[in-house]
N, C-alpha and C positions, 0 to 999 in steps of 0.2 A: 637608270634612276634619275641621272643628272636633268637627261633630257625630257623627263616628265614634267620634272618641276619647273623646267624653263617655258613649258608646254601651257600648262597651267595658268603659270604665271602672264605669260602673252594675254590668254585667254580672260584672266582676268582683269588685267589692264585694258585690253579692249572691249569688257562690257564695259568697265567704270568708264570709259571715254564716250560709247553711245548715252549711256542715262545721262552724262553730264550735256551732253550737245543737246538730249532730248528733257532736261530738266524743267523746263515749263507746262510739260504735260504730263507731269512724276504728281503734283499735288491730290489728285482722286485719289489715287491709285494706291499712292504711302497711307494717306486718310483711310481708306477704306482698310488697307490692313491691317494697321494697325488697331485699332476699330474692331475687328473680327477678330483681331490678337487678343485682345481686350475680356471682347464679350464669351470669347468660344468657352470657358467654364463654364458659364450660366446656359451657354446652351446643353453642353455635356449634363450639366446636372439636371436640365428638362428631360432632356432622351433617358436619364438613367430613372428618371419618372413616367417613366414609359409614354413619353409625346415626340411624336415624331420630330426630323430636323425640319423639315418645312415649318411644319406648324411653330415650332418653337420660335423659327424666324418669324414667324409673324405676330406671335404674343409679343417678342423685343419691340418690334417695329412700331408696333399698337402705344407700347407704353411707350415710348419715344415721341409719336407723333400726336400721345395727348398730352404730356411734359410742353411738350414744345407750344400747342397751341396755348397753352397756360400762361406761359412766360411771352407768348406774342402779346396777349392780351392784356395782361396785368403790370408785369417789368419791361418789356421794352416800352411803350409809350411814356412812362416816367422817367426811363435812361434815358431817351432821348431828350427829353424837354430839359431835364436838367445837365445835360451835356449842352444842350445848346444854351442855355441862359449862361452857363459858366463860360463857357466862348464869349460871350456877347458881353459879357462884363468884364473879361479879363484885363480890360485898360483899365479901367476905374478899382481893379482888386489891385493892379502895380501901384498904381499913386498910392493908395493905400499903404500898403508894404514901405514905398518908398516914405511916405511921411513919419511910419511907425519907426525904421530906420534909423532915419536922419533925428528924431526925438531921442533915440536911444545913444545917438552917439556921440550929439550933444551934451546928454547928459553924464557920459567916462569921461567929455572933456574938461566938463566942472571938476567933477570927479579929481582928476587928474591935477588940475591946478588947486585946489585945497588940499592934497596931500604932497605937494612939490616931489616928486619921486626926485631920485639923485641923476646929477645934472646928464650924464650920457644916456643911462635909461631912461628918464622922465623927456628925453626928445627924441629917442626912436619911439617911444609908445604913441607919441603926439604926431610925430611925422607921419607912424602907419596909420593912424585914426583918421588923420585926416587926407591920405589917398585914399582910405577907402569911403571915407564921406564922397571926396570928386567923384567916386565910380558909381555911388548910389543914385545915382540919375532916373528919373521915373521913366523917360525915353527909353534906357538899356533895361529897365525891368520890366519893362512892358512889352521890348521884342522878344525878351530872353522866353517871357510867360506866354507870349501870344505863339512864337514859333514853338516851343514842346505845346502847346496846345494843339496848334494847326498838323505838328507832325505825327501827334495820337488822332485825331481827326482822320488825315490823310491815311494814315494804316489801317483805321477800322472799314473806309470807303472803299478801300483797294481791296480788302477782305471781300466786303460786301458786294463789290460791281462784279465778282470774279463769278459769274451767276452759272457759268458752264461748269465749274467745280459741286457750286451746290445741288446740280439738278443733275448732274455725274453721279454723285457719289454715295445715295441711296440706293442705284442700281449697282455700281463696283462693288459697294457695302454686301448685297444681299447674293450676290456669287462669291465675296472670297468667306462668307459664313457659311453657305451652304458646299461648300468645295473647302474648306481649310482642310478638313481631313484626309481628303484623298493627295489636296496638295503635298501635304504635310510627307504620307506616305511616300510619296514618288519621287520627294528630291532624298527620304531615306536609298531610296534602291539608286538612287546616282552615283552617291558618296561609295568609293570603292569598298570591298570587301575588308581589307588589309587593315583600312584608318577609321570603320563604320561603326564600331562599338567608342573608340576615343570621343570621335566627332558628336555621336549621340551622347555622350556622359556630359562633354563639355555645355553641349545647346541644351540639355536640363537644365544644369546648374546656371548658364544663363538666363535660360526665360524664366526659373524660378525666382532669381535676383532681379530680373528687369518687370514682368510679371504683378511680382508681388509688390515692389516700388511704385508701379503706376499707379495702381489700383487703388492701392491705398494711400498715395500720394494726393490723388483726385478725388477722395472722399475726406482726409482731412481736409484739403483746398475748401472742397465744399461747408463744411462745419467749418471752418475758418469765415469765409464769405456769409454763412447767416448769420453766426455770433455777433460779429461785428455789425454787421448791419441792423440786428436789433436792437446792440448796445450802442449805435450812433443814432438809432430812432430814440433813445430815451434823450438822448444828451440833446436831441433837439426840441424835443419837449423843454427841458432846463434849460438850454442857454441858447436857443434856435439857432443852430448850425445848419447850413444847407449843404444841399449835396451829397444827403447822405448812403441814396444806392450807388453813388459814382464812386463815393470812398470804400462801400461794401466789398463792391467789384472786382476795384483796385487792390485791397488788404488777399482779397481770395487768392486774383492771381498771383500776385506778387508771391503771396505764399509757397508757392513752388518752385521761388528760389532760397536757397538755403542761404542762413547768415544775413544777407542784404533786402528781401525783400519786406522783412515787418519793420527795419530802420526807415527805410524810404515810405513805406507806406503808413506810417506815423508821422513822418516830417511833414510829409504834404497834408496829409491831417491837423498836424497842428496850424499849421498856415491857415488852411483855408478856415477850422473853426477859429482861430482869433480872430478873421477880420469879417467873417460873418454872421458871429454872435454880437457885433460893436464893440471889437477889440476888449473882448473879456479874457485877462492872463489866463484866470481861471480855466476857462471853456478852453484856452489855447495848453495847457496844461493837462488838465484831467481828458481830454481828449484820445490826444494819443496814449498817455498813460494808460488808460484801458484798453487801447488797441493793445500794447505792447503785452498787456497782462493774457489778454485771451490768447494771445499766440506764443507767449510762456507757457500758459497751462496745455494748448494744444500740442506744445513741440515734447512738455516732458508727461502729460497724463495719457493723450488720445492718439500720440504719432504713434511712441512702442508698442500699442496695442494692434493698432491697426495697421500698420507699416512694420514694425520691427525693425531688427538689427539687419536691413534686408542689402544697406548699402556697404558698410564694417569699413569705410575708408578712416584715413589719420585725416585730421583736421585741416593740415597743410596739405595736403594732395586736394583735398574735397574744393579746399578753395585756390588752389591753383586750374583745378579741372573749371573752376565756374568761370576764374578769368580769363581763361583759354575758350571759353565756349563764347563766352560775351564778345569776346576779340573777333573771335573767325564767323561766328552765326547771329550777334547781338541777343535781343532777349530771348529770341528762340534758343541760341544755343546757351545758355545761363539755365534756363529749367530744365532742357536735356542734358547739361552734361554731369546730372549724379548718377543718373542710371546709364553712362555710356562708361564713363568712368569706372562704375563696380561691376560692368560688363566685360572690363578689360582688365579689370581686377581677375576678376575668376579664371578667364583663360591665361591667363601671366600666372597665377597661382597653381593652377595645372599642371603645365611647364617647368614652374621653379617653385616646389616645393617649399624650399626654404624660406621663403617670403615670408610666412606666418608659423613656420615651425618654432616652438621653444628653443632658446638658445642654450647649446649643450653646456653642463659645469664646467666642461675638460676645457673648453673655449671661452671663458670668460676675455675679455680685455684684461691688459696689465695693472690699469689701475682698480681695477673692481675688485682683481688676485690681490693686490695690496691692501687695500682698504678689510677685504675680509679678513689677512694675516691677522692685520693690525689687530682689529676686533677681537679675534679670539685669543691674542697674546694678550690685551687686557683682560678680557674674562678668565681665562687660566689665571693671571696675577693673582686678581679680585679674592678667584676663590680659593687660590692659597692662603693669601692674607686673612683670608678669613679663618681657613682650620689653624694659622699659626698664633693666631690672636689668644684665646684659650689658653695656648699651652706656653706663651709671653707671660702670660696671667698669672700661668701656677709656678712659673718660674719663681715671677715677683715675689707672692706669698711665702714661698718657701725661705726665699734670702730673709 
């Protein structure tokens, strides 16, 4: 027994060592599976409408590649011209910033001298105000702006020059669709006889949790990404805010990370509409405020609809799982790790049971056993006190 499992275990140490040496040529490959992981319901559901799997692949493929000529045509040449103007002016938006700043911080230090704060507070507030006046330098805000500019830049290029992945991956795509099922079957008949039905119950409840998380993760994304971009197409009508497919974009992706991404993607929204409506509070206000509103109403009207309870993490894991992802894989690993996360949820739940079982009466903690004595030794009191009240009464009367 021992020596299977050491057996195994080699074995599987030494695939994870080959894919990692051969990691630069994993990118098709994970795409495409993923991809076909994806799509293979819609195709099961063609087939079960009686259309072949070929054919079926090639209705997806059709609708694919008239999407896409759509967005060639229509959205990307506006993302680019307005990625590159926001490049090209990003020194003249830091001065900006920097003079909006340095006005603001001028104005806590009047502030500050008409109300005399008392004498130790009123000079560390002074001290810190004005180290951070030295640091607001339009030089540091304008590297700070110009390198996150250059290094979103730099990552969309590296995407885009990567031209052997994109001319890959319609062919990898259109084998692991047309083969997921047979795949699928044959690493069944690998998995031994003994652990085959565990191992199939656990890869259910898996891919139903991971699955059903994408899926519907990526279509909220998507209603995220138009909402806002046609509620920041109005806001530029009213207070001409530019940049409005860049912020669209921005609020969609971001959206697929939980918790951080509609904070961040209102920040940078408010920025850039205050200083490109002509420093209107306003515009710099109602801005992001309706960002934040459509991704309130998306996270509690259209996410449990269409996503559900699919993840069931506590709050503190979900956001420990996202620091942990952003740590070891950055933004990649920050949208992947809710569904890696409730993916190890399930298999640890498998295992230990106890994890989400009700916890028994007989086991309470000591202080919850206390707290409910207590409780019911008042209410016993209570409603003694009460039957003896009456008969206090007719005592009374009687003396």
């Amino acid at each position: 027994m021992w020596w299977r499992i050491l057996m195994w275990t080699a074995v599987g140490l030494a695939l994870l060592g080959i894919l990692f040496w051969l990691r630069s040529l994993l990118p098709p490959f994970v795409l495409a599976f993923v991809l076909a992981y994806l799509l293979d319901p819609v195709l099961d559901f063609l087939e079960r409408q009686g259309m072949s799997r070929i054919r079926g692949i090639l209705w997806v493929y059709g609708l694919f590649f008239a999407v896409f000529v759509l967005i060639l045509l229509f959205i990307v040449p506006a993302l680019i011209d307005q990625a590159r103007d926001l490049v090209q002016y990003s020194t003249n938006y830091a001065y900006q910033l920097q003079t909006t700043l340095e006005t603001w911080l001028i104005g806590w230090q009047n502030w500050l001298e008409q109300t005399r704060l008392p004498g130790t507070l009123g000079q560390m507030v002074r001290d810190g105000l004005q180290e951070w006046q030295s640091q607001v330098d339009a030089a540091v805000v304008s590297k700070w702006l110009f390198e996150r500019l250059s290094a979103l830049g730099s990552w969309l290029a590296s995407g885009i020059s990567k031209v052997w992945v994109l001319v890959l991956l319609p062919f990898t795509t259109y084998y692991f669709l047309r083969d997921y099922d047979p795949l699928r079957l044959r690493l069944r008949v690998l998995i031994p006889a003994a652990q085959r039905e565990t191992v199939l119950r656990i890869s259910r409840d898996v891919s139903r949790v991971l699955g059903g998380y994408l899926r519907g993760q990526l279509l909220v994304s998507f209603i995220v990404l138009v909402a806002n971009t046609l509620a920041l197409e109005v806001l530029h009508f009213i207070f001409g805010i530019k940049y409005v497919l860049v912020l669209g974009i921005l609020a969609g992706v971001l959206s697929l990370v939980p918790y951080f991404g509609a904070p961040v993607s209102a920040a940078i929204a408010a920025i850039i509409a205050y200083i490109t409506s002509g420093y209107s509070w306003i515009a710099g206000l109602v801005t992001p405020a309706t960002m934040l509103v459509i991704n309130f109403l998306s996270d509690t009207m259209i996410a449990p609809k269409v996503v559900g309870e699919q993840v069931g993490l506590h709050p503190l894991l979900l956001l420990f799982a996202l620091m942990a992802g952003g740590k070891l894989f950055g933004a990649v690993g920050m949208i992947a790790a809710a569904p890696v996360a409730a993916s190890i949820k399930v298999v640890l739940v498998h295992y230990f049971p106890q994890l989400t079982a009700p916890l028994p009466k007989g086991e309470e903690p000591e202080e919850v056993k206390a707290t409910t004595a207590t409780e019911e030794t008042r209410a016993e009191e209570k409603t003694t006190d009460e039957k003896e009240a009456p008969d206090r009464g007719n005592n009374v009367r009687d003396a």
